[in-house]
MARVO-106602 format. One line per field, with one value per residue: y, x, z of N, C-alpha, C, O in turn. Coordinates in steps of 0.1 Angstrom, whole numbers. Each point is the difference from the previous one (the first is absolute). Layout:
<recs>
n.Y <- Y:...
n.X <- X:...
n.Z <- Z:...
ca.Y <- Y:...
ca.X <- X:...
ca.Z <- Z:...
c.Y <- Y:...
c.X <- X:...
c.Z <- Z:...
o.Y <- Y:...
o.X <- X:...
o.Z <- Z:...
</recs>
This chain:
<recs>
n.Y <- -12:-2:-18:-21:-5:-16:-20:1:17:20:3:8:26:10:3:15:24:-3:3:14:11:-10:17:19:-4:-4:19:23:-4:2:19:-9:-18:0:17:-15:3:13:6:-10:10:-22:20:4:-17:19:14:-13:19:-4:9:16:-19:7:17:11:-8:3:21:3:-2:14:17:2:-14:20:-15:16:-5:-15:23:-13:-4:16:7:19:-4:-21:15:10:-24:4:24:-2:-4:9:11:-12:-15:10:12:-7:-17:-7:9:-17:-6:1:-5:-15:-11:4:-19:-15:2:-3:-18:-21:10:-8:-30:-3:0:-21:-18:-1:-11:-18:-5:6:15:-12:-20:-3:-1:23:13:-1:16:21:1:-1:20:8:4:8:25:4:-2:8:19:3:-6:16:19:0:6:27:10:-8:11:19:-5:-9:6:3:-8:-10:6:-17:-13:0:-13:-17:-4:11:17:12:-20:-7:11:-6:-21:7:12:-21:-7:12:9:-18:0:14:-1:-15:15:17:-4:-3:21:-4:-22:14:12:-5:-14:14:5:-15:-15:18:-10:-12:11:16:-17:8:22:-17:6:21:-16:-17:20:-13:-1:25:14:-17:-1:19:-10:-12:14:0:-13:9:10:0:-12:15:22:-1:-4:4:8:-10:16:22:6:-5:21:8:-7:13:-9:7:-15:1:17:15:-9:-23:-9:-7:-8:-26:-13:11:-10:-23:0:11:-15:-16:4:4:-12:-15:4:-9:-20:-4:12:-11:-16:1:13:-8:-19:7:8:-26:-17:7:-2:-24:1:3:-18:-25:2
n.X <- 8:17:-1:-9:-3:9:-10:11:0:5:16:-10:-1:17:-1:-1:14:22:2:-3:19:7:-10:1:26:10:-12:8:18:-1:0:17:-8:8:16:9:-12:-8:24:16:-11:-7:1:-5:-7:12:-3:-14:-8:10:26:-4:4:20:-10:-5:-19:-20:-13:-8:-19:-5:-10:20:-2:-2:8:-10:-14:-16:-10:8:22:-9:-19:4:-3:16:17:-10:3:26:11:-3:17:21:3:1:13:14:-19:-18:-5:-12:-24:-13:1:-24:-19:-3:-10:-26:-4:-11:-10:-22:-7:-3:-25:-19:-7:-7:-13:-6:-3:-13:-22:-3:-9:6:9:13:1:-24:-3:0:18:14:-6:10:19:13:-17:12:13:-9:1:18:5:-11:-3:20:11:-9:11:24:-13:-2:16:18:-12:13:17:8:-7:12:20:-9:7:2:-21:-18:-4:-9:-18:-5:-2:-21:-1:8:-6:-19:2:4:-15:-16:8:-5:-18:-13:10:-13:-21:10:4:-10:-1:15:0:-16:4:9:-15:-7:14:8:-12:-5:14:10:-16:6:17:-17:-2:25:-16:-12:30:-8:-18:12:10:11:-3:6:21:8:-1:7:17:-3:2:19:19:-4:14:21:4:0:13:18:3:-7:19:7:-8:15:24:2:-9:21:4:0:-3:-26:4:-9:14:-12:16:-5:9:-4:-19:-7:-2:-4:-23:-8:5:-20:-17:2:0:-21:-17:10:-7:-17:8:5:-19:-21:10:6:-21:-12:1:-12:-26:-5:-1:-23:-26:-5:-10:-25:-5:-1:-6
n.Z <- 0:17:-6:8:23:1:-3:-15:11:-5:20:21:-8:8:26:15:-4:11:27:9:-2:19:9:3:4:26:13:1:17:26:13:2:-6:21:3:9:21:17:2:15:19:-12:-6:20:-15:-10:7:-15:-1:-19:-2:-4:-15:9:4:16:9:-5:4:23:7:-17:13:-8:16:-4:19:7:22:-8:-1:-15:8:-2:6:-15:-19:-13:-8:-18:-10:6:-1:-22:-6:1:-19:-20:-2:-4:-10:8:7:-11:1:1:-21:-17:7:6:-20:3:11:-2:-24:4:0:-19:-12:10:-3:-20:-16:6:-8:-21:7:-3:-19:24:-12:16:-11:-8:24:-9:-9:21:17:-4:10:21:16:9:18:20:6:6:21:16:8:10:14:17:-6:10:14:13:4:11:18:9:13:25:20:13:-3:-9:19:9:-2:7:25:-6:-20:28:-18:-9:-7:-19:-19:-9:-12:-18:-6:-5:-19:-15:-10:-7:-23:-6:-3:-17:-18:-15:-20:-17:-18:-16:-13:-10:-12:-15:-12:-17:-13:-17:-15:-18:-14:-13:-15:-7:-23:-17:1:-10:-5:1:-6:-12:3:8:28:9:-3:19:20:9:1:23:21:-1:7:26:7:6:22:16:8:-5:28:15:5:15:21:3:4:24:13:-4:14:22:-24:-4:21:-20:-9:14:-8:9:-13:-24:-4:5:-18:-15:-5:-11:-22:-11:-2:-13:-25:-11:-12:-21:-18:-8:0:-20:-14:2:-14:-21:-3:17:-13:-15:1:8:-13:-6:4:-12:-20:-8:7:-8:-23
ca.Y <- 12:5:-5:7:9:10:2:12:-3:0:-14:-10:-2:-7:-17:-4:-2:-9:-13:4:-2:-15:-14:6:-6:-11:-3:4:-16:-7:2:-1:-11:-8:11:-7:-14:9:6:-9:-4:2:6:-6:9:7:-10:11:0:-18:-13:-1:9:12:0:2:-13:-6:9:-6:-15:-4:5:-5:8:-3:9:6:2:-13:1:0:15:0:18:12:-2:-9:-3:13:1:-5:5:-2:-20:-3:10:-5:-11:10:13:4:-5:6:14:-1:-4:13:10:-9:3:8:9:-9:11:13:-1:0:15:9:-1:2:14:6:-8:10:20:-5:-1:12:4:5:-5:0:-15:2:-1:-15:-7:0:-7:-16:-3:5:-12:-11:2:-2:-17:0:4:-13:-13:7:1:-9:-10:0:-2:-13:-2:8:-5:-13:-1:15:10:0:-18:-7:4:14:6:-11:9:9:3:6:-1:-8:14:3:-13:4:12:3:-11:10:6:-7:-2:13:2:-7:11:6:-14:-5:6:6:-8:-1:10:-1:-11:6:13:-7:-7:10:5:-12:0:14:14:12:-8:1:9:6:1:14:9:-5:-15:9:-1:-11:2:12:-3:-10:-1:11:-8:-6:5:-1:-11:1:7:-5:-10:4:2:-12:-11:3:-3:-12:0:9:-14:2:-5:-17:-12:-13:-11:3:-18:12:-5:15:13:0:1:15:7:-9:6:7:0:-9:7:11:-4:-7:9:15:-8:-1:12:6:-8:-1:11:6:-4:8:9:-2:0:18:6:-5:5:13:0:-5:7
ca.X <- -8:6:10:-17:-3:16:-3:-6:-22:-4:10:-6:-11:10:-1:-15:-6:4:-3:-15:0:6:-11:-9:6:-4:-12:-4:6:-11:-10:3:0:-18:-10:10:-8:-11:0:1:-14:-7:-11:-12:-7:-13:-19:-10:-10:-9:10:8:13:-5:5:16:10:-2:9:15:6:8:14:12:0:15:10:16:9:7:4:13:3:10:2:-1:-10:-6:1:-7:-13:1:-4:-15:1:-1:-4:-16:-3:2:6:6:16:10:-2:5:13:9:-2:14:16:6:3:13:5:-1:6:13:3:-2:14:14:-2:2:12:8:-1:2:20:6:10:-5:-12:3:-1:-14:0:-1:-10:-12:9:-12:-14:2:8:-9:-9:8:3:-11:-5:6:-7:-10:3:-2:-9:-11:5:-4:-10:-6:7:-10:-9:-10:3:3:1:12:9:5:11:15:1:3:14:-1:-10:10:8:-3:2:12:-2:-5:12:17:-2:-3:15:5:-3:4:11:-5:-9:8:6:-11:0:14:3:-14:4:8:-3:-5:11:2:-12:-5:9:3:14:-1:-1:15:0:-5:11:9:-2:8:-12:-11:-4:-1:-12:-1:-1:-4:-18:-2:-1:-10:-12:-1:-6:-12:-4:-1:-13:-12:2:-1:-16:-8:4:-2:-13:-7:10:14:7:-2:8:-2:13:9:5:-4:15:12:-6:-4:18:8:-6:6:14:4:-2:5:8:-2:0:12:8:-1:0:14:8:-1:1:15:2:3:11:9:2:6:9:10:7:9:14:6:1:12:4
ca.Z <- 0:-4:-14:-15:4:-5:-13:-6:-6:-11:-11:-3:-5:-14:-1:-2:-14:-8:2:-7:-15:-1:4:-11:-11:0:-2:-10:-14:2:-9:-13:-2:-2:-7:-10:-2:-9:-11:-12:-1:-7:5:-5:-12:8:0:6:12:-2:5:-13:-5:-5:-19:-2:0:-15:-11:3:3:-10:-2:7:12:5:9:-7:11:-2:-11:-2:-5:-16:-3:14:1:5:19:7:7:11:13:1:6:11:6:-3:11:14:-2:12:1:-10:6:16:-3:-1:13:10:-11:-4:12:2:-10:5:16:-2:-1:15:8:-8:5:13:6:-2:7:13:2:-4:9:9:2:17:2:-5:-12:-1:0:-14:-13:-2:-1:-21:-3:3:-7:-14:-2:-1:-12:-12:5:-10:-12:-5:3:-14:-14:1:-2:-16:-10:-5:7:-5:-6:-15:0:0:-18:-3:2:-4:-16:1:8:6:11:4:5:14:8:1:9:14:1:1:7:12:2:2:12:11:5:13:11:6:16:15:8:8:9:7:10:10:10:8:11:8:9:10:2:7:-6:1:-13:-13:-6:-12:-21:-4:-15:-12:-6:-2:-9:-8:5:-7:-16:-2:-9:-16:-10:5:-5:-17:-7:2:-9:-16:-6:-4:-13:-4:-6:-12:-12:-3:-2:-12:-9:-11:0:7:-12:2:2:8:6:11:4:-4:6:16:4:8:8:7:-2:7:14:-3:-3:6:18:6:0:13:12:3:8:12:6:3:0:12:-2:-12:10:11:-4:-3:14:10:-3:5:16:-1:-5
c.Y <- 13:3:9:17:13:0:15:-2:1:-17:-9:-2:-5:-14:-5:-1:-10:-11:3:-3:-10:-7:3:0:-18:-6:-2:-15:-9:8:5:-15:1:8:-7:-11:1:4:-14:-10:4:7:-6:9:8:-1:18:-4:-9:-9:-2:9:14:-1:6:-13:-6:3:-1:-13:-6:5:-5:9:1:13:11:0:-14:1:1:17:-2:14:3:2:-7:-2:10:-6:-10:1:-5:-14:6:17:3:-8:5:13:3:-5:7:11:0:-6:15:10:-7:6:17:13:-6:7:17:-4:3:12:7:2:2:20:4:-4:11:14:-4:-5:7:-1:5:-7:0:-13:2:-5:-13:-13:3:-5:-15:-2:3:-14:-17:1:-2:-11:-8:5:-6:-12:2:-6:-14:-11:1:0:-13:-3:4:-9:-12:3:17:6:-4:-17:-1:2:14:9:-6:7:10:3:9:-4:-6:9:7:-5:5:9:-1:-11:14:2:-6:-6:10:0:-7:7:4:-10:-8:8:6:-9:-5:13:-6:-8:5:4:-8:-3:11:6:-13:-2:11:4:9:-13:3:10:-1:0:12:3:-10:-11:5:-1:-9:-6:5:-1:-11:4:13:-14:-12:11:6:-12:-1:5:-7:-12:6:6:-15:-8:7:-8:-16:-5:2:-13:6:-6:-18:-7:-11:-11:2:-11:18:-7:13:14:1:2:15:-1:-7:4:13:-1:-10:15:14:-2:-2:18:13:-9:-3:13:6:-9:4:16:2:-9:7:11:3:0:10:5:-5:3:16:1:-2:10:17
c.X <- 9:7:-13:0:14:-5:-6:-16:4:4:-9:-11:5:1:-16:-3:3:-9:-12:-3:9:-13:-11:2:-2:-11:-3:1:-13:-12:6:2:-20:-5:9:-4:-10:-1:-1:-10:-5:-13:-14:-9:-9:-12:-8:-7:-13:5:1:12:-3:8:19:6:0:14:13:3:9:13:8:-1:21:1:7:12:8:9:15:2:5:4:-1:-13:-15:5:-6:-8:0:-11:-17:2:-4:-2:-16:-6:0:6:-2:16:6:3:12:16:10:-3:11:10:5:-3:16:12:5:7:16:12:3:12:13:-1:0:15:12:3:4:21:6:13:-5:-13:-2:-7:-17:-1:5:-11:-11:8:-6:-3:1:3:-10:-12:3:0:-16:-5:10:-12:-13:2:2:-10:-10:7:-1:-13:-7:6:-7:-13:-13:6:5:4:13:11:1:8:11:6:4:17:-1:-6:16:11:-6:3:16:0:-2:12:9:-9:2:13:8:-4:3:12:-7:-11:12:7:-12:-1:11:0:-13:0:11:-5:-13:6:3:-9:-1:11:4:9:-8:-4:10:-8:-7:4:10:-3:5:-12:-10:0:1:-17:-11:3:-5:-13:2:-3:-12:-14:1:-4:-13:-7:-2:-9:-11:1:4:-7:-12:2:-4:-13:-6:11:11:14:-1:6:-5:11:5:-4:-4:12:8:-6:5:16:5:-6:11:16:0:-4:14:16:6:-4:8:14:-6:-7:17:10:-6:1:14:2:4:13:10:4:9:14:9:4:14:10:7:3:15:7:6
c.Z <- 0:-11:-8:7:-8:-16:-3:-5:-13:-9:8:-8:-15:0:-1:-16:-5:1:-8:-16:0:6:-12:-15:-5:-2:-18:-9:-5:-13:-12:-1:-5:-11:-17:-3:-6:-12:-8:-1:-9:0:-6:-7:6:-3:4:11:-3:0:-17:-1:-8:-19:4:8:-11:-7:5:-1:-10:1:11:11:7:6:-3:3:-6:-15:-1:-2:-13:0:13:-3:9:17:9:0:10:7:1:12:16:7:2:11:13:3:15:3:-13:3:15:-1:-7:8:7:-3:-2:17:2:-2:7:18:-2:-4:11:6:-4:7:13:2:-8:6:17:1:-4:13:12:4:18:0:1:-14:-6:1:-9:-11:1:-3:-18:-9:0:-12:-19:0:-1:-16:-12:2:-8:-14:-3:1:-8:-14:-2:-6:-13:-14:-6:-4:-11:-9:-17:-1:-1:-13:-4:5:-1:-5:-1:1:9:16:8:7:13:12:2:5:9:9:7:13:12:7:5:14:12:9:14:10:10:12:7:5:5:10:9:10:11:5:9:12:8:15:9:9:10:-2:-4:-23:-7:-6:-15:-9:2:-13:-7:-3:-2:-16:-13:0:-12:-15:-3:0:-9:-7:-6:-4:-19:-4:2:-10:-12:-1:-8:-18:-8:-1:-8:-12:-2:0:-17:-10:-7:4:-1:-12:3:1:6:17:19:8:0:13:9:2:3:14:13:6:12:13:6:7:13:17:8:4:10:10:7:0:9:15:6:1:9:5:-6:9:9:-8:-3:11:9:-9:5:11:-1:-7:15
o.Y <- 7:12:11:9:12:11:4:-9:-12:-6:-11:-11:-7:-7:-9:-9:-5:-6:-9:-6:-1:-12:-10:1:-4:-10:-10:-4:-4:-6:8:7:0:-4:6:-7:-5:-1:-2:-9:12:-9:-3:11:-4:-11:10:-11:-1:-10:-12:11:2:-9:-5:-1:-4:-7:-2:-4:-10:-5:-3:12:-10:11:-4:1:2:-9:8:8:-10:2:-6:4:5:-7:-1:6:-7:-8:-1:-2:-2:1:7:5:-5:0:6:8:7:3:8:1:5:8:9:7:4:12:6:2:6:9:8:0:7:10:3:5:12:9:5:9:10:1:2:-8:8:8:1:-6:-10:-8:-5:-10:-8:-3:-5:-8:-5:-6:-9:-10:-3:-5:-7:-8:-4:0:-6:-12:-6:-9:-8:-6:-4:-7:-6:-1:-1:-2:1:9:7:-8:10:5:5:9:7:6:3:-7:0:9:2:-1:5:6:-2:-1:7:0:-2:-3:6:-2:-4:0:3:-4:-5:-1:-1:-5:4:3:-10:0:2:3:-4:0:5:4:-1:6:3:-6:-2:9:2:-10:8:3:-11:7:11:-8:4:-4:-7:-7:3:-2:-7:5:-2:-4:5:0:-7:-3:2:-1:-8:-6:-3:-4:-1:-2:1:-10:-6:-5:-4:-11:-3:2:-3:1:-9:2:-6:-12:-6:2:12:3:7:8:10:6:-1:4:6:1:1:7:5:2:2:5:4:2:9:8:2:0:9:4:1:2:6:6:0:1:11:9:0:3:6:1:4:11:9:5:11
o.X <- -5:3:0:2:-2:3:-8:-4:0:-5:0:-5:-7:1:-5:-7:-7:-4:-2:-10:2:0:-4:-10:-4:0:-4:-6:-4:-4:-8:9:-8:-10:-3:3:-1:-11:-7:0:0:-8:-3:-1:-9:-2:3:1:-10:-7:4:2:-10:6:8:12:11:10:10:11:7:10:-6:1:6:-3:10:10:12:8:4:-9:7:11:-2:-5:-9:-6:2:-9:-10:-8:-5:-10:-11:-2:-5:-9:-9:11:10:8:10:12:9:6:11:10:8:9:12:1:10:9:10:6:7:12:10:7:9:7:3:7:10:9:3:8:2:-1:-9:-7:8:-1:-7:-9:-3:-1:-9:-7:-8:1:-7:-5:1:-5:-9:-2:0:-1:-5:-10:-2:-4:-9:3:-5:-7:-9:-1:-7:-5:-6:-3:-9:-8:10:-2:5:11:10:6:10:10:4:7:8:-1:1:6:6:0:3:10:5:0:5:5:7:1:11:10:-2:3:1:-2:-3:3:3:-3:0:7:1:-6:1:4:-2:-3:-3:4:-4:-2:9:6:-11:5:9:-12:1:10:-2:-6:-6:-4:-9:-9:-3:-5:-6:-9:-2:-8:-11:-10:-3:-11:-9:-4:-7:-8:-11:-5:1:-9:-3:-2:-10:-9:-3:-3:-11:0:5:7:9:0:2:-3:11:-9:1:-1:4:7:6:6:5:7:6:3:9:6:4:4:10:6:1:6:6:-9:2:11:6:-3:2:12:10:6:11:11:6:7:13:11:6:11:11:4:7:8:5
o.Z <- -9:-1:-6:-8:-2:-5:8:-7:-4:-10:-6:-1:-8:-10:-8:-6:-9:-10:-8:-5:-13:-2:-6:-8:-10:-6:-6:-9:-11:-10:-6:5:-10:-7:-10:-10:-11:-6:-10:-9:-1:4:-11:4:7:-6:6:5:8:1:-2:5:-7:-6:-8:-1:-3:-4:-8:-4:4:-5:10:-4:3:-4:-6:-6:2:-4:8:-5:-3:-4:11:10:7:9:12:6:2:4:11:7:5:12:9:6:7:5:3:-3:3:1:4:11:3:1:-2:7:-1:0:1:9:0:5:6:3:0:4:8:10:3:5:5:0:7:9:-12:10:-2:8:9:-11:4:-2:-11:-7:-2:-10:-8:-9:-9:-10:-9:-6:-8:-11:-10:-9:-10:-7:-10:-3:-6:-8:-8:-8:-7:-10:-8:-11:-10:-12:-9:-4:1:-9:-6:-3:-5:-7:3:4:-11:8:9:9:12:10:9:11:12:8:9:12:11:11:9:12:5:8:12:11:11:12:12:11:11:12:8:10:12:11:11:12:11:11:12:10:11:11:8:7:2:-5:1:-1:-6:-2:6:-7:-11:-11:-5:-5:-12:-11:-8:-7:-12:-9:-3:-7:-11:-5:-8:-12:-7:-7:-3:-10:-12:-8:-12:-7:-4:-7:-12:-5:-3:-12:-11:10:1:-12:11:5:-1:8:0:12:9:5:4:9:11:9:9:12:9:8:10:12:8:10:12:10:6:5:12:5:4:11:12:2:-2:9:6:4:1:4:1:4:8:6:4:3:3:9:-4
</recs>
């Protein structure tokens, strides 16, 4: 009770939304299945109000009844009519996956911006603790994003193959790869300072000292970097909403590969320099000391 009591109101209502749209997603599998079953139920001939058939089952009954949604892509054409399969079948969940996707979107914005205007030289141990609370809430609204996106991909949104096909949709997957890679820098030293200064308080020492200017402004170009990757999502899912650029031959291997490479890549590298930053630190100091 303590531990939930130290949570910030705002980041536990950020956990309540998740859990909320991951039980309300789930749900959604079940009634899109059944609403799939339905569809592939043969329908029975409508009948007038004397129990006979009317003249347009007549007039249909000859012709071939087919799904669109079952249809192969061949064009950018023929894949715009994905979206009729399963956004059709349950537009509340669909509605409620891009309403997810895109607060998710706007949280992730908030926090990058506060965390930029909040690290500066001279921070006090007030502004650290809204760096966190920045910091928890960013990690959260990622989570957002990626889960309803998930959803939108399979599930509500243009269908699968279409976004395979995308380079543009792939390039975004790449953006949000830098982005979320990038962040493991400053995620890694608020939870190395966070714990100190825990230990420091339980301990009745004096807290460890405050970023210095040099991790201020390393900090500090990692969300400029972070948020130029934000910023440009949204300009890539116009471009990939409207099909520019779609290939039908383009194998979704090739796509997924930069995205893989750079969490893979990049994670490993601003995890291992903010790991080893305050090592380096000490090191200069113990030579200038010796010197």
């Amino acid at each position: 009770n303590q531990y939930i009591s130290t949570i910030h109101p705002p980041i536990m209502r950020c956990i309540l939304l998740i859990v909320l749209c991951v039980f309300m997603m789930q749900s959604s599998i079940a009634f899109h299945l059944s609403a799939t079953t339905n569809l592939n139920t043969p329908t029975p001939p409508a009948r007038s109000r004397l129990g006979r058939p009317t003249k347009s089952t007549f007039q249909g009954s000859s012709q071939p009844q087919t799904r669109l949604g079952a249809l192969p892509i061949t064009s950018l054409d023929s894949a715009s009519t994905v979206l009729l399969s399963d956004a059709a079948a349950s537009p509340l969940f669909s509605a409620l996956a891009a309403y997810g996707h895109y607060l998710g979107l706007l949280l992730v914005v908030s926090s990058l911006v506060s965390e930029r205007l909040l690290v500066k030289p001279g921070m006090t141990e007030d502004d650290f603790d809204k760096v966190a609370a920045a910091d928890i809430t960013y990690g959260l609204a990622g989570t957002l994003v990626l889960i309803s996106g998930y959803f939108r991909v399979t599930q509500y949104g243009k269908g699968w193959e279409f976004y395979a096909h995308s380079p543009i949709f792939w390039v975004k997957m790449f953006l949000f790869s830098v982005m979320g890679s990038a962040s493991f820098f400053p995620t890694t030293k608020v939870i190395q300072r966070a714990i100190a200064k825990k230990n420091a308080e339980d301990a009745g020492e004096a807290l460890p000292p405050m970023w210095s200017e040099a991790l201020v402004g390393r900090i500090t170009s990692v969300v400029n970097a972070e948020l130029l990757a934000v910023l440009s999502i949204p300009l890539a899912a116009t471009l990939m909403a409207r099909g520019v650029g779609y290939n039908d031959g383009l194998p979704w291997l090739v796509g997924a590969a930069p995205s893989a490479l750079a969490v893979v890549g990049l994670g490993y590298k601003y995890i291992n320099e903010a790991l080893t930053w305050e090592e380096e630190k000490e090191k200069q100091v113990t030579e200038a000391v010796e010197v």
